[in-house]
C-alpha positions as CSV (number, residue, x, y, z in Angstrom):
1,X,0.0,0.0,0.0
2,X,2.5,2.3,1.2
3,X,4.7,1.2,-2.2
4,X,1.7,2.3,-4.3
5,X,1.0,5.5,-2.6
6,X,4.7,6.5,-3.6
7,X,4.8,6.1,-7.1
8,X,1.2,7.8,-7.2
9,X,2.9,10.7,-6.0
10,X,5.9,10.3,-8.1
11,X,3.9,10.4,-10.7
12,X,2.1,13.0,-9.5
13,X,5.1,15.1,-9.1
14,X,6.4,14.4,-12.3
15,X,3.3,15.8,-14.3
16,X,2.9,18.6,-12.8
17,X,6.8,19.0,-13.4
18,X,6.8,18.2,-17.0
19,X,3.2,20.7,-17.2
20,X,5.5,23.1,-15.8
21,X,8.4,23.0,-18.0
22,X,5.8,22.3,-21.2
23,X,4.6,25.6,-20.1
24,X,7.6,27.4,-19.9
25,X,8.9,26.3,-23.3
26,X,6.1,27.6,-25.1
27,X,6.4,31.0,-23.2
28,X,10.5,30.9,-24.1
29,X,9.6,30.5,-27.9
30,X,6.9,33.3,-28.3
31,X,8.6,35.6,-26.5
32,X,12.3,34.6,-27.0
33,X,12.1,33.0,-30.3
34,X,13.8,30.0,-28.7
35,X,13.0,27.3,-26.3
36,X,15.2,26.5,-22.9
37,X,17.9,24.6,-23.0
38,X,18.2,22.0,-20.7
39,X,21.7,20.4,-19.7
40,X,21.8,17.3,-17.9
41,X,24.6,16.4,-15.7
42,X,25.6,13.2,-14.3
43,X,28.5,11.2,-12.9
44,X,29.4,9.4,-10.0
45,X,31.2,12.4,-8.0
46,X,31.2,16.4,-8.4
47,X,27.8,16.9,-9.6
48,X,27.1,19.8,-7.7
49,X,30.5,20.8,-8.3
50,X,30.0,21.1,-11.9
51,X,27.0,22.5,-11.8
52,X,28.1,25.1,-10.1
53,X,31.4,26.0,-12.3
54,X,28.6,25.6,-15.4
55,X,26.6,28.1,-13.7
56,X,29.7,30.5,-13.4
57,X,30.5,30.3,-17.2
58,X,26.7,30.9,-18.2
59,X,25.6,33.6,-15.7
60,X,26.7,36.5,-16.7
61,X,25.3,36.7,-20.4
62,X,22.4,34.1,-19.8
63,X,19.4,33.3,-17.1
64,X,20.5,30.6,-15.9
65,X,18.1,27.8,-13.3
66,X,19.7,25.0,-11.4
67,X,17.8,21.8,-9.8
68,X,18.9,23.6,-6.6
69,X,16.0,21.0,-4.6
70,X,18.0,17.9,-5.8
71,X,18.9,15.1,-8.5
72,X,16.4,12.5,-7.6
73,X,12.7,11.2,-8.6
74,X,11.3,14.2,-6.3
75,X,14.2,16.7,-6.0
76,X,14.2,17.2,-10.1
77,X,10.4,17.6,-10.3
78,X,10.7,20.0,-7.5
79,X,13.5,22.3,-9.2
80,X,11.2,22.7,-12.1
81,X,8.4,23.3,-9.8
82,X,10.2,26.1,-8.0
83,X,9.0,24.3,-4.6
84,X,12.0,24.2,-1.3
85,X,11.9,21.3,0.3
86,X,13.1,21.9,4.2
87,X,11.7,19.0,6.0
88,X,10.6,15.4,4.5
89,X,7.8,15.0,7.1
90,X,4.4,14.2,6.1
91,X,3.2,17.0,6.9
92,X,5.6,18.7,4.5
93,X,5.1,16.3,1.9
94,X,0.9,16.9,2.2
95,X,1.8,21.0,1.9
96,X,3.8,20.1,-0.9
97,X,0.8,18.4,-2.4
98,X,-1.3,21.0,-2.3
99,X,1.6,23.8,-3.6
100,X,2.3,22.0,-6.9
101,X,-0.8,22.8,-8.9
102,X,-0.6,26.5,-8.1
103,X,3.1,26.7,-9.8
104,X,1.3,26.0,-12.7
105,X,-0.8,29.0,-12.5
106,X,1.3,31.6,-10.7
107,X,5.1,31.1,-11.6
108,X,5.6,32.2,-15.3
109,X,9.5,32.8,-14.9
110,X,11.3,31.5,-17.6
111,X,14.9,31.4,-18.1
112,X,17.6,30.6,-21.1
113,X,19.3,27.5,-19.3
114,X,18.1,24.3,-16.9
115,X,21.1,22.8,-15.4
116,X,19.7,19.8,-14.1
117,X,21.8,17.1,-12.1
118,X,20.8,13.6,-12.3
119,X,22.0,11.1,-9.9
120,X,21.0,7.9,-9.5
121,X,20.9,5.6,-6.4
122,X,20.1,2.0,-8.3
123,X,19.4,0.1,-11.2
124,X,15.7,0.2,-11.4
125,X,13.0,2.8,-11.6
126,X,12.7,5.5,-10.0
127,X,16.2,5.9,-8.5
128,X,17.7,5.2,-11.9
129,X,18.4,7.8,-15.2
130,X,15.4,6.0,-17.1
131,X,13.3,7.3,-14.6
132,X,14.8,10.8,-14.8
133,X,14.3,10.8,-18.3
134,X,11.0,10.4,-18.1
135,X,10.9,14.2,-16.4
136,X,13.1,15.4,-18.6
137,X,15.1,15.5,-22.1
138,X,18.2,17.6,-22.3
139,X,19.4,18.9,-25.3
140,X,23.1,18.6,-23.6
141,X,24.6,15.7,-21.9
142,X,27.6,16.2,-19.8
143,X,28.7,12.8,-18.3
144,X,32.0,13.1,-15.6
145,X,33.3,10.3,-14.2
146,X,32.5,6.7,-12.9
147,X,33.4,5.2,-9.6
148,X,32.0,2.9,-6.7
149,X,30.0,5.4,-5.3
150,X,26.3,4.3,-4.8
151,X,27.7,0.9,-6.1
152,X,25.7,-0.8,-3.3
153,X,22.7,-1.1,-5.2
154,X,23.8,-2.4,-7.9
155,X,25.9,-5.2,-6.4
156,X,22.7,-7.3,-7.4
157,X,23.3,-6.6,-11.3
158,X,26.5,-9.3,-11.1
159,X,26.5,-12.9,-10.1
160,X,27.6,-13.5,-6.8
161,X,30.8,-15.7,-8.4
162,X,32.5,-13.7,-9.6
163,X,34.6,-11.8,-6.7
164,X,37.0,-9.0,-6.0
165,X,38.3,-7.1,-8.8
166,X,36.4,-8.2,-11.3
167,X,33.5,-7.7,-9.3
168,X,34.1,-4.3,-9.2
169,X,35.0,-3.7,-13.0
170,X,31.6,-5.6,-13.8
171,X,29.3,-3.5,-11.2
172,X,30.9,-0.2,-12.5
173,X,30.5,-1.1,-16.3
174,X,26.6,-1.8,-15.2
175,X,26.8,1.6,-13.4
176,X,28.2,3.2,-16.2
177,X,25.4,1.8,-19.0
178,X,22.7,3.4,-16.8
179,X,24.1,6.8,-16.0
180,X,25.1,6.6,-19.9
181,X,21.5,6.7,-21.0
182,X,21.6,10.6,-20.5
183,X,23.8,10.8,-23.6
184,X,22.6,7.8,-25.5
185,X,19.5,9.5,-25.3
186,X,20.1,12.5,-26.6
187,X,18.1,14.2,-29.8
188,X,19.9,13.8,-33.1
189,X,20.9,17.4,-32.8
190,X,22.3,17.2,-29.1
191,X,25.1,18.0,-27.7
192,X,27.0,14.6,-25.6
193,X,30.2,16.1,-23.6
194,X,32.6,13.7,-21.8
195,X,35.8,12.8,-19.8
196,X,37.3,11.0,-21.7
197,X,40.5,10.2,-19.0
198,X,37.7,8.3,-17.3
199,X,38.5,4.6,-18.4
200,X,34.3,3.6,-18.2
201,X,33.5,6.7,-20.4
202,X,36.2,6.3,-23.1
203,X,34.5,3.0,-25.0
204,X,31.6,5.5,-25.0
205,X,32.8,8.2,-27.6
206,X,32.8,5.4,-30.2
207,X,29.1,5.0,-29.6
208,X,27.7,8.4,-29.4
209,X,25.6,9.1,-32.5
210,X,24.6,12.7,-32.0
211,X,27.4,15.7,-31.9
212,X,30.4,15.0,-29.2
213,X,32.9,17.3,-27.5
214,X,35.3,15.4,-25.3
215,X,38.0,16.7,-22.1
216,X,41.0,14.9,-21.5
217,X,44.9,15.4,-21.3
218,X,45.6,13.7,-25.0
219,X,46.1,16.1,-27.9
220,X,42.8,14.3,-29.5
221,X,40.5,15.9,-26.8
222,X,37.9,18.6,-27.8
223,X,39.5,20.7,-25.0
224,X,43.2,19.6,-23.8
225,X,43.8,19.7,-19.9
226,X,47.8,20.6,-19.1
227,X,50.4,21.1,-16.3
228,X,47.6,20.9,-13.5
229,X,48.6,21.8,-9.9
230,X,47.1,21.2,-6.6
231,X,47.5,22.6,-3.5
232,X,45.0,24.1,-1.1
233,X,46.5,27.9,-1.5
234,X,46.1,27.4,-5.3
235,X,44.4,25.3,-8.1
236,X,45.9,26.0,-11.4
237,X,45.8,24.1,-14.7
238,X,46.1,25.4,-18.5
239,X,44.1,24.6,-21.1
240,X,43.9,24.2,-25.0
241,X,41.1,25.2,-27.6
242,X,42.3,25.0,-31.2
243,X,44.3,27.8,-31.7
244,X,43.9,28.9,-28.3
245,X,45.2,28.6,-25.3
246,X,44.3,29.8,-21.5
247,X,45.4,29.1,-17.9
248,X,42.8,29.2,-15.2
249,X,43.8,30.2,-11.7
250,X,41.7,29.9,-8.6
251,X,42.9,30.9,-5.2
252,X,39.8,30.4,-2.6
253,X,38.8,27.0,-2.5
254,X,41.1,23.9,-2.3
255,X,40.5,21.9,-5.1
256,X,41.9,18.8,-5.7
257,X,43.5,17.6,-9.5
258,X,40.2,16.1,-10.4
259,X,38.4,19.6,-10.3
260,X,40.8,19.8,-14.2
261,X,38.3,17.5,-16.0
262,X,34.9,19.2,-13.8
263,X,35.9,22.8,-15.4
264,X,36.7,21.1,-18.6
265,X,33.3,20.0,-19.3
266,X,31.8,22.9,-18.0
267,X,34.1,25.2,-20.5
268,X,33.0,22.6,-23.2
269,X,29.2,24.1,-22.8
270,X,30.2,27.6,-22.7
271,X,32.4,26.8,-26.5
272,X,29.4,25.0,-27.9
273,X,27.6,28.1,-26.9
274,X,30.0,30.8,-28.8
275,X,31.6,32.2,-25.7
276,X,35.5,32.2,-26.2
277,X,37.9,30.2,-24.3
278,X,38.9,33.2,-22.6
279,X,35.3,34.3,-21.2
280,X,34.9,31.1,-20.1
281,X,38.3,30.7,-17.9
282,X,37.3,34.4,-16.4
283,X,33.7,33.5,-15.7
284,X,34.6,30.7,-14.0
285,X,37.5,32.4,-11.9
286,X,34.9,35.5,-11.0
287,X,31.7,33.7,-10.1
288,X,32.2,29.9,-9.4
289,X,30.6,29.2,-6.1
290,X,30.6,25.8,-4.5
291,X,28.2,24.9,-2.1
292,X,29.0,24.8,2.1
293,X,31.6,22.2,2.8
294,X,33.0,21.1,-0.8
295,X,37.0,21.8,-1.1
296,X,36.0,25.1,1.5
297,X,39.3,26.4,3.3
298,X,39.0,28.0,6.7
299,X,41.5,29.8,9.2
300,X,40.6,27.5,12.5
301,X,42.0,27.2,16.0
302,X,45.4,27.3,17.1
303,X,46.6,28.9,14.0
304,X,45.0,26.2,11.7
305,X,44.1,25.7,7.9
306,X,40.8,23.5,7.7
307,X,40.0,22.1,3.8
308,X,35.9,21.6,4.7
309,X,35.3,18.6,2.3
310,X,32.8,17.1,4.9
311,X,29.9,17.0,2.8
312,X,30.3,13.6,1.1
313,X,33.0,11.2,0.6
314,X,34.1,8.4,-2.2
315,X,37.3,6.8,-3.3
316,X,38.1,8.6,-6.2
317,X,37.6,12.1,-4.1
318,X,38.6,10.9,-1.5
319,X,42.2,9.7,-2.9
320,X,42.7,13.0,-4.6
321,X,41.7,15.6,-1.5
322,X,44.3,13.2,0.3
323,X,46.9,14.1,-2.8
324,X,46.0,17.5,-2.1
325,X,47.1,17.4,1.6
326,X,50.3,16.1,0.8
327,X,51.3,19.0,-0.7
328,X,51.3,20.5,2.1
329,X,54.6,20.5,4.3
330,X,56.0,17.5,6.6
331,X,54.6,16.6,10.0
332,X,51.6,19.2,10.3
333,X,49.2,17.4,7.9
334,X,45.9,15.7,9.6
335,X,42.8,13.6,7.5
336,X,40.2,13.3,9.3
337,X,38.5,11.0,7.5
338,X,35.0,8.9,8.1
339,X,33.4,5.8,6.7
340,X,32.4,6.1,2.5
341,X,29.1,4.6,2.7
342,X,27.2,3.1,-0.1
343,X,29.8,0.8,-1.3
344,X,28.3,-2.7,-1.2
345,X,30.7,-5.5,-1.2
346,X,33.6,-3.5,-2.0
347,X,33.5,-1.3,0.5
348,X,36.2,-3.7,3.0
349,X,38.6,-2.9,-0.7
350,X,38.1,0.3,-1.0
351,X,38.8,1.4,2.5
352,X,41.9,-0.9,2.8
353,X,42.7,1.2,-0.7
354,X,41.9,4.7,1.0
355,X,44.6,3.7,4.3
356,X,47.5,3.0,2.0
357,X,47.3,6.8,0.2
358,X,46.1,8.2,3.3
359,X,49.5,6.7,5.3
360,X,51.0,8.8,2.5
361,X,49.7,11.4,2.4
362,X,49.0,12.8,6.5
363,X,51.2,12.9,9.4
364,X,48.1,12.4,11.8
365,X,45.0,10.0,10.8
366,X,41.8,10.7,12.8
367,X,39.2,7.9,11.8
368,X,35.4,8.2,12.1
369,X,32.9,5.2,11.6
370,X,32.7,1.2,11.5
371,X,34.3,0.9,8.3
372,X,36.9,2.6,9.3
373,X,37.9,0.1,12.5
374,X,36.9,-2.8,10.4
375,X,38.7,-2.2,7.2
376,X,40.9,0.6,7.0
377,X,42.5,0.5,10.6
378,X,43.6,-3.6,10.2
379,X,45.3,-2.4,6.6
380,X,47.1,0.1,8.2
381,X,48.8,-1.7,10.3
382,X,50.1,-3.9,7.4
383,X,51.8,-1.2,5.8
384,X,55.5,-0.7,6.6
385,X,55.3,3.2,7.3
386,X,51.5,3.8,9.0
387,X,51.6,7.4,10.5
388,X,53.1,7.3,14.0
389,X,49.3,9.5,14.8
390,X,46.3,7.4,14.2
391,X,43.2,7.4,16.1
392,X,39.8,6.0,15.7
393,X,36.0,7.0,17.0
394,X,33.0,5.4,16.4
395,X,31.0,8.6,16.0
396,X,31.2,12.1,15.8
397,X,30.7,13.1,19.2
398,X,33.1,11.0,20.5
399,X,35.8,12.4,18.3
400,X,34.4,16.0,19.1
401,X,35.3,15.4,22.8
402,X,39.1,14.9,22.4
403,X,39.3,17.2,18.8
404,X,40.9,20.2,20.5
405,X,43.6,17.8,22.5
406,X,45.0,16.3,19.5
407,X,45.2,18.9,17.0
408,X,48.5,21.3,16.9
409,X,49.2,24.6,16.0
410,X,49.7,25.4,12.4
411,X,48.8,22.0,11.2
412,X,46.6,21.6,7.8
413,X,43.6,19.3,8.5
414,X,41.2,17.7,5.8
415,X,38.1,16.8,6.6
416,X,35.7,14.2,4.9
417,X,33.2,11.9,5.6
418,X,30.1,10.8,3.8
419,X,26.7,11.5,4.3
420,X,24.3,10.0,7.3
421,X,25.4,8.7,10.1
422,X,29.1,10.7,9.4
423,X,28.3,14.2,10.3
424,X,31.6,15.5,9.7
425,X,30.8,18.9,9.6
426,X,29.8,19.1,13.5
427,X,33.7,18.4,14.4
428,X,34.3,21.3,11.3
429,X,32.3,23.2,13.8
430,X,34.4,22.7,17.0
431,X,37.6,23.5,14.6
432,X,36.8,26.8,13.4
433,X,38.1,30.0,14.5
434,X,35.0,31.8,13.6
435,X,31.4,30.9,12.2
436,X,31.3,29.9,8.9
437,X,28.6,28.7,6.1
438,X,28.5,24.4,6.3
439,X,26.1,22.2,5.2
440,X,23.2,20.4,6.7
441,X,22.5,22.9,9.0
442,X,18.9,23.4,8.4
443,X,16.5,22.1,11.1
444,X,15.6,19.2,9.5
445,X,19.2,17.9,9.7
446,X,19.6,19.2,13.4
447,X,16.9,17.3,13.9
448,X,18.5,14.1,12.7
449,X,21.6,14.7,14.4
450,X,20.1,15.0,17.5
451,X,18.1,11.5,16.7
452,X,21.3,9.7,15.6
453,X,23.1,10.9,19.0
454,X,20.2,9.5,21.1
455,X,20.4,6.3,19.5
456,X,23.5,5.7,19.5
457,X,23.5,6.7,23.8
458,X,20.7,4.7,24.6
């Protein structure tokens, strides 16, 4: 019953949202002369990232709407609805109810550009891209990268024989044919824009039968990617168009290597829409705005630098934020790092992976979760050089408790966790120097906080 009652209002939702966006088309083309563009953006990691950076490059000569409520089966109907969503209460949900046929009538603001992320939680409908599909067609497919995040779910697309690493290669090529459909999917005159360093997307170009562009480090990309550097003072990284050729430089975040190929495909857009190499590189340098606690940098206690990377965590980010800290000098470099959740059965791999780079890469180790004593702790003590450093807490609060005892002056410290359960930002909180924007903060994640904690005390 309660199964049936969702997908009514899914498909609820999703009427009203494609009513909405039918609408607004029609307004776009008799006052504009042209319809909205919709870009959809996918990948396993950086989503948001590169929707914001696509944002930057698009703002300034263009109206511009993002799926700012979410990538899922309700968050993308509820972008093009215009509807906030602060609490996911019944209540709430019952408002929202009522609120969506009234966008219809009242909210007539239409724009040049829909940046819509699409993510995808499982193989089947409605967490997967079929299902986003069916709310939307972009014009413009921008596909990033592939890795084991959200892998979980699809652990069940792959016979239980086959183990280990070919387990993993066989989950993520599954992964990779669903997120895929946004490109595959495109109109004939689309636009399909890829990584194509990403070893899943590369056997994709081949296939692509509408108009490609492609980013990548090899002279035969669309848009080359040179002589990147990393460090959490400065990202840097030059790149080639044709005949042309443009460094970007960006001072006030610390972004990791990866962040190359997320501008890349976000320049890509701003080329296929006759903005100049140039533009693009300044837009992005002048505007781009991540949101609270992605690659942030913060002046905290004791003369600290805190990289607030808190918001999620996978390998792949995960490995290269870690990179990113060991650029920084000799003995005054912390991780604090908590579980990556969502991994399935190669979850134990992946964090034995993450405790050889991180052994690497920090000075101190400051471990959060049950993954963490399970997997990553027994391979550290393996290794022949583990940090002399390492401590482990099974939650949040019990790390926040002894925080201020273990840090030192002048030390760098990254932070990053995953999602639920984590809460790596509340320790982000006890580190700072002064107040600063991080996420879930609203009341509805207080509220879950504050239910997690008395769980896990009673």
């Amino acid at each position: 019953m309660k199964k049936n009652i969702s997908f009514l209002f899914l498909f609820y939702l999703r009427f009203f949202a494609k009513l909405q966006l039918a609408k607004l088309q029609l307004l776009s083309l008799i006052t504009k002369g042209k319809k909205i563009i919709i870009i959809g953006i996918t990948g396993s990691a950086g989503k948001s990232t590169l929707m914001a950076s696509l944002k930057a490059i698009l703002k300034p000569h263009f109206k511009v709407k993002t799926s700012s409520s979410g990538n899922s089966e309700t968050g993308l109907p509820l972008s093009i609805l215009d509807i906030k969503i602060t609490s996911y209460s019944l209540f709430s949900w019952l408002k929202i109810a009522l609120l969506v046929p009234t966008k219809i009538l009242t909210d007539w603001k239409t724009y040049d550009y829909f940046l819509a992320e699409m993510g995808i939680d499982e193989p089947d409908e409605p967490k997967n891209m079929s299902y986003l599909l069916k709310i939307i067609r972009p014009q413009i497919g921008l596909i990033l990268n592939i890795s084991s995040v959200h892998s979980m779910q699809f652990d069940k697309t792959v016979s239980k024989d086959i183990k280990g690493k070919k387990r993993l290669k066989k989950i993520l090529e599954n992964l990779t044919q669903e997120k895929a459909k946004l490109i595959t999917s495109l109109p004939k005159n689309g636009l399909a824009i890829i990584n194509s360093d990403d070893p899943f997307l590369k056997p994709l170009i081949k296939k692509i039968k509408t108009k490609s562009y492609t980013a990548g480090k090899g002279s035969e990309n669309t848009l080359v990617i040179k002589n990147v550097i990393s460090s959490p003072t400065l990202f840097s990284a030059t790149y080639f168009y044709k005949s042309q050729e443009e460094t970007l430089k960006i001072k006030n975040y610390a972004l990791s290597e990866k962040l190359a190929h997320t501008f890349a495909l976000s320049v890509l857009v701003g080329l296929s829409q006759d903005l100049d190499l140039k533009t693009c590189l300044q837009n992005l340098k002048n505007n781009l705005s991540l949101p609270p606690s992605r690659s942030s940098v913060f002046k905290g206690i004791k003369n600290t630098t805190i990289i607030d990377s808190s918001y999620n965590s996978s390998p792949t980010a995960t490995h290269s934020m870690l990179k990113l800290l060991s650029s920084t000098p000799k003995g005054k470099r912390i991780a604090i790092l908590g579980d990556m959740r969502e991994l399935g059965l190669q979850s134990p791999q992946e964090h034995r992976s993450l405790a050889c780079t991180a052994a690497k890469s920090a000075d101190y180790l400051i471990l959060v979760g049950p993954q963490m004593k399970d997997h990553f702790l027994p391979q550290l003590e393996k290794l022949s050089f583990p940090p002399k450093n390492t401590y482990h807490f099974p939650h949040f609060q019990a790390l926040n408790k002894k925080i201020k005892s273990i840090i030192k002056p002048n030390q760098t410290i990254l932070v990053k966790g995953s999602q639920n359960t984590i809460f790596l930002e509340e320790t982000v909180k006890i580190l700072l120097s002064k107040k600063q924007l991080l996420c879930r903060q609203s009341s509805f994640w207080i509220q879950t906080k504050k239910a997690f904690l008395k769980k896990i005390t009673n």
